[in-house]
N, CA, C and O of each residue as an XYZ file, in Angstrom:
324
protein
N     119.190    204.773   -137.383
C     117.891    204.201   -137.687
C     117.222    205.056   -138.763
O     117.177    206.280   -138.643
N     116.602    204.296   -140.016
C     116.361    205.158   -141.070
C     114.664    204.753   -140.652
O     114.333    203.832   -139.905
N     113.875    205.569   -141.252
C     112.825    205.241   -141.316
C     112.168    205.532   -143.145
O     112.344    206.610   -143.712
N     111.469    204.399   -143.775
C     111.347    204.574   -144.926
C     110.091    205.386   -145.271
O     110.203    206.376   -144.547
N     109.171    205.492   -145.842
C     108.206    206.068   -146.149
C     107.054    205.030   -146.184
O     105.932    205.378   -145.814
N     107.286    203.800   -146.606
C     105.893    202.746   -146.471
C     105.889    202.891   -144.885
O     104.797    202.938   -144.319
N     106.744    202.944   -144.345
C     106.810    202.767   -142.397
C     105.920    203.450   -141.584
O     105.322    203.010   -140.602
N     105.855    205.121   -142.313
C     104.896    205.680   -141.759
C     103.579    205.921   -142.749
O     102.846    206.904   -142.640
N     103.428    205.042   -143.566
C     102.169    205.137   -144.519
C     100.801    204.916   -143.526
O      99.825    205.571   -143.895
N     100.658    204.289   -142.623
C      99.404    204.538   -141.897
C      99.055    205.939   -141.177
O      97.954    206.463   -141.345
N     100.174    206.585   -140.268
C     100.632    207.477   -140.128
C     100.061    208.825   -140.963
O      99.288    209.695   -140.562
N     100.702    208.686   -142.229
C      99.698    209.776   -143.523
C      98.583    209.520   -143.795
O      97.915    210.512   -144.086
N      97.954    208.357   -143.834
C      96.480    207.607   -144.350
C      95.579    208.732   -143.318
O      94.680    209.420   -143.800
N      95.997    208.815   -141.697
C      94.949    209.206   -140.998
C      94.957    210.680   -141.151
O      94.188    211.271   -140.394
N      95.712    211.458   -142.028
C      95.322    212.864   -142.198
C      94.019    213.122   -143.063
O      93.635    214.264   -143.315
N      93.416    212.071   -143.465
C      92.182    212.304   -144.209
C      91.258    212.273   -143.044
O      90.644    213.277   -142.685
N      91.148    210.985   -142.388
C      89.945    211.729   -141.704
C      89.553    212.194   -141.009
O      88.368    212.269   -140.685
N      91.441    213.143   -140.094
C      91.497    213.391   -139.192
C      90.774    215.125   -139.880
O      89.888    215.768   -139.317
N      91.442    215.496   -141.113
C      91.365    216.863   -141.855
C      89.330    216.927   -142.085
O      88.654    217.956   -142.092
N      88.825    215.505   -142.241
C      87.566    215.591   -141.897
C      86.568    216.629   -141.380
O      85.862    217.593   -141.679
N      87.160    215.415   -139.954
C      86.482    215.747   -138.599
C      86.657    217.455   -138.175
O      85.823    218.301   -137.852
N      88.365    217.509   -138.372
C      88.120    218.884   -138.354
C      87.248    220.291   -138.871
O      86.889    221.380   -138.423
N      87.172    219.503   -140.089
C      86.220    220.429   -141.206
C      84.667    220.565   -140.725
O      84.016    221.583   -140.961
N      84.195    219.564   -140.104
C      83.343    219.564   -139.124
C      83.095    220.116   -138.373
O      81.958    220.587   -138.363
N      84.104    220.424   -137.172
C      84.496    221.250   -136.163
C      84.254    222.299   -136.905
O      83.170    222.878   -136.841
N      85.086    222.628   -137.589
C      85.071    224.128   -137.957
C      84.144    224.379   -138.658
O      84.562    225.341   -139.304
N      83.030    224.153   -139.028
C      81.728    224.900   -139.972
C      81.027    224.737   -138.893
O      80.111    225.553   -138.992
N      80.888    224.020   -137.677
C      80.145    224.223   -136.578
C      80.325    225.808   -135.763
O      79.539    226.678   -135.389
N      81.331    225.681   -135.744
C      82.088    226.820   -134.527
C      82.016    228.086   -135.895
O      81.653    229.222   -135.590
N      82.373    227.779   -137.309
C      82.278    228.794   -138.269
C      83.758    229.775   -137.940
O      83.827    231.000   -138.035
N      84.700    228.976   -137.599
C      86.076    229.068   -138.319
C      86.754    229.102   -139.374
O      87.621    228.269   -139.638
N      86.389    230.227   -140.224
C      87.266    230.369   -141.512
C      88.572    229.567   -141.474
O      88.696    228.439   -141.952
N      89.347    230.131   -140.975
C      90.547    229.584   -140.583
C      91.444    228.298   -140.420
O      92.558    228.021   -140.864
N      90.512    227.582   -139.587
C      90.465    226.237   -139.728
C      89.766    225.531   -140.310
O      90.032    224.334   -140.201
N      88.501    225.943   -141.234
C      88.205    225.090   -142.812
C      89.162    225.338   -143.664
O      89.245    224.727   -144.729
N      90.017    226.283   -143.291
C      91.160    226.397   -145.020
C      91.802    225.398   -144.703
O      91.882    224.443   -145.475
N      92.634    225.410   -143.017
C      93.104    224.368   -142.968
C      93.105    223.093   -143.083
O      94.043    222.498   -143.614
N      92.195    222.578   -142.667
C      91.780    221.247   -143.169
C      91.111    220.908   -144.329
O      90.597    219.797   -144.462
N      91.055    222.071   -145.489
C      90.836    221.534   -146.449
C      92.528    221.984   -147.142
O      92.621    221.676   -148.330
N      93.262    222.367   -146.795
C      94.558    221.867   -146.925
C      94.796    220.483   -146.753
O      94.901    219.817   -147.783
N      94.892    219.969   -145.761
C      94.885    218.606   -145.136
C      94.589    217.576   -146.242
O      95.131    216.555   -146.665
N      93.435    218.333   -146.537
C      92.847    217.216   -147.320
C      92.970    217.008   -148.901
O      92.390    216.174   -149.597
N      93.795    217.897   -149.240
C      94.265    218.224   -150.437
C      95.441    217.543   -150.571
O      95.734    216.951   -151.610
N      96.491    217.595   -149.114
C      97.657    217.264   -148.689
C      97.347    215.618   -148.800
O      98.330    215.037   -149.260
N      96.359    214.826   -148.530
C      95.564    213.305   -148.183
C      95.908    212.563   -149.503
O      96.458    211.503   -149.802
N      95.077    214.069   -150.445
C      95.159    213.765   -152.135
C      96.247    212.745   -153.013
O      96.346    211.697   -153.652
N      97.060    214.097   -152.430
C      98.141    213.598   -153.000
C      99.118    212.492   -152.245
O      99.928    211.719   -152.758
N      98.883    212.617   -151.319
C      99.566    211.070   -150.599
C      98.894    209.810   -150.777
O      99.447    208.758   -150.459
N      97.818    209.848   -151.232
C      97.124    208.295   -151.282
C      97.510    208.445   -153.122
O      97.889    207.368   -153.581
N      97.463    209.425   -154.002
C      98.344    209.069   -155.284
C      99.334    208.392   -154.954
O      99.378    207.186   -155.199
N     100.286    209.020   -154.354
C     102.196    208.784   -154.528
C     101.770    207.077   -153.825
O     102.192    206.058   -154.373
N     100.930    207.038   -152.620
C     101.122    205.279   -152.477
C     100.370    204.704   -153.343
O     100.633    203.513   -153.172
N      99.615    204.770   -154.154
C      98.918    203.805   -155.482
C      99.941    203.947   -156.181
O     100.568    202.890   -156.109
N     100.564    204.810   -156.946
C     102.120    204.731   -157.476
C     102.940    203.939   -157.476
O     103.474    203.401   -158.446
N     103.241    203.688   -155.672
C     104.280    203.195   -155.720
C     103.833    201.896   -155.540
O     104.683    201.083   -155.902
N     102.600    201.295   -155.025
C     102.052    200.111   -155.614
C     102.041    199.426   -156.557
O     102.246    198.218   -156.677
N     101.817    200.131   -157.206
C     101.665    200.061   -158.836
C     102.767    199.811   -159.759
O     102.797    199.104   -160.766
N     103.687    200.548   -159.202
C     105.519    200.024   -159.402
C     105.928    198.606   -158.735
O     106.973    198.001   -158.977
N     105.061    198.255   -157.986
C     105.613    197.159   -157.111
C     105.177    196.258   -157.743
O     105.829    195.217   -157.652
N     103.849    196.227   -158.697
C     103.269    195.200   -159.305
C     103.839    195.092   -160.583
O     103.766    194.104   -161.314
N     104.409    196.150   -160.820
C     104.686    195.768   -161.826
C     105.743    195.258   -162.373
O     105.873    194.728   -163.476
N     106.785    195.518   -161.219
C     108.331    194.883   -161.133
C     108.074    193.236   -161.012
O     108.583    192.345   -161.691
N     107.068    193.130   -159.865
C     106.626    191.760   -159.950
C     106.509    190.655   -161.114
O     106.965    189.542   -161.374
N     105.583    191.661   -161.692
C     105.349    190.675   -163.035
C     106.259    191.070   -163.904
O     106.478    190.089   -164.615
N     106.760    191.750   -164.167
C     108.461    191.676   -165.131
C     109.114    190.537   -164.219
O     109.768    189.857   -165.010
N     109.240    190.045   -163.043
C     110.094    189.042   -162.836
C     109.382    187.948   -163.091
O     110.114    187.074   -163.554
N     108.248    187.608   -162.988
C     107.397    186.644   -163.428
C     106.851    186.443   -162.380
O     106.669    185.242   -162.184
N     106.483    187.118   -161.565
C     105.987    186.783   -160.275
C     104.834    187.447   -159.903
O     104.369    188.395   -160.536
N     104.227    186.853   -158.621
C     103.027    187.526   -158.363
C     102.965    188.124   -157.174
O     103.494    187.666   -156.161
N     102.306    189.197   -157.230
C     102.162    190.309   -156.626
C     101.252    190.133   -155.248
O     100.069    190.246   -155.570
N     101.367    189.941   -154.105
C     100.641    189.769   -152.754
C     100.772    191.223   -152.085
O     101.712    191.528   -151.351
N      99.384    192.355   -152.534
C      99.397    193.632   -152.005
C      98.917    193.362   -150.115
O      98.623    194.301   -149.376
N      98.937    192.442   -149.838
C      98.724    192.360   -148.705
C     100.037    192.041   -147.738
O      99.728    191.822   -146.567
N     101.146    191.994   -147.979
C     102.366    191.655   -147.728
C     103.224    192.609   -148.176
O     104.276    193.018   -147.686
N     102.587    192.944   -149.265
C     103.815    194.079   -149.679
C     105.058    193.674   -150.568
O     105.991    194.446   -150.790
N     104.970    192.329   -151.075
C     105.921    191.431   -151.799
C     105.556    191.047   -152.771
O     104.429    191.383   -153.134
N     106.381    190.160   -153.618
C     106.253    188.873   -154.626
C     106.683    187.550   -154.364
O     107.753    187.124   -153.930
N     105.768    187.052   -154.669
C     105.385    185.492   -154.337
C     105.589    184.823   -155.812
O     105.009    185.147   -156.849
N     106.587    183.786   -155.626
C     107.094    182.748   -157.340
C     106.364    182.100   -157.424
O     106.128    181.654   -156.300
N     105.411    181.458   -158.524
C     104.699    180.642   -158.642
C     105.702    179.546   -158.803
O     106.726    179.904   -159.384
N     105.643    178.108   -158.371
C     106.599    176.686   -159.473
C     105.144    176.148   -160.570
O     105.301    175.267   -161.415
């Protein structure tokens, strides 16, 4: 069983506002420690919501090189007749 990377894309989405809340936590309590960390997290968020607009963005665009249209809600291409 492979698992791809769109599979667990919700999965990565929630390190943003999980790295948040934490950041929260920690300027309350005044944890150095765990504000670095979660502003790691959230640095880490950064760059994962790039790489999936990316690869979106590749998807649309393969689309319309085939002549087709792009349904980001499906995750496919749809042929017009």
């Amino acid at each position: 069983m492979t698992v791809a990377v769109l599979d667990i894309q919700p999965l990565l989405l929630t390190i943003a506002p999980i790295s948040v809340l934490v950041m929260l936590f920690a300027l309350k309590r005044k944890k150095i420690w765990l504000v670095k960390l979660s502003l790691l997290g959230m640095v880490l968020s950064v760059f994962v919501i790039f790489a999936f607009q990316y690869l979106d963005y590749r998807h649309f665009e393969n689309c319309l090189m085939q002549g087709e249209v792009y349904n980001p809600l499906r995750n496919s291409c749809i042929q017009l007749h």
